[in-house]
C-alpha positions, -999 to +999 in steps of 0.1 A: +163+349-438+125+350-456+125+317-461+134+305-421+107+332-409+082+320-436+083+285-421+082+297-384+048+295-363+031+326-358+028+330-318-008+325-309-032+350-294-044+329-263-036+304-246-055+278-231-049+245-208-070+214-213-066+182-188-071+150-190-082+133-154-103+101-149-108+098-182-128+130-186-118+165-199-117+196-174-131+220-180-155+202-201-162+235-218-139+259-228-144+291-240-119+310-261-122+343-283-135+345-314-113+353-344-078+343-322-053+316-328-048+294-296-023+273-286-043+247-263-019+227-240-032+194-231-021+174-204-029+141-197-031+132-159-041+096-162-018+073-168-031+060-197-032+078-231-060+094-243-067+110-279-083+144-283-099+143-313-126+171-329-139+165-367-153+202-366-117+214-352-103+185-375-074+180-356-068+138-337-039+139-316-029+114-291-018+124-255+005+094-239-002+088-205+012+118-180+022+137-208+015+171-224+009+177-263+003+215-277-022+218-307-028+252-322-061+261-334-078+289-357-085+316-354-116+304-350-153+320-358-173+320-330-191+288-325-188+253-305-165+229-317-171+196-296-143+172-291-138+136-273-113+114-266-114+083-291-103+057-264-129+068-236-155+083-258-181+073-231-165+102-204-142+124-224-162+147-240-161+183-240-169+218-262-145+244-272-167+275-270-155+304-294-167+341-287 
């Protein structure tokens, strides 16, 4: 029984909704608190994927067209963590504010 709850995810402490529409992010800045782990749902409205993609949050995932991906993050210190997406990089870009 350890061993199945040692490889369970932890719930995270906030939860937070990113979308994907024309190519851009809304909101393009998102603030989230300081020193929680947060599940960020991202949903791609466009009908073509998109990747969400942060070195400073180090996490690259791609979102297919129309769909959702979750990606859990921290806790965090508080800071700004940009991200973009790698096909549109031109219009998708956005900061995940933490405080």
């Amino acid at each position: 029984m350890a061993l199945l709850a040692a490889g369970m995810v932890q719930a995270a402490d906030y939860e937070a909704t990113l979308v994907i529409r024309d190519h851009k992010f809304d909101p393009a800045e998102l603030t989230v608190p300081a020193g929680a782990k947060v599940k960020l749902l991202i949903e791609n409205q466009d009908a073509t994927p998109e990747e969400f993609e942060s070195n400073e949050l180090n996490r690259e995932k791609v979102v297919v067209g129309r769909g959702t991906v979750t990606v859990i993050l921290g806790p965090l210190e508080a800071g700004r963590y940009p991200f973009f997406g790698d096909f549109h990089q031109e219009t998708a870009q956005g900061v995940l504010v933490a405080k």
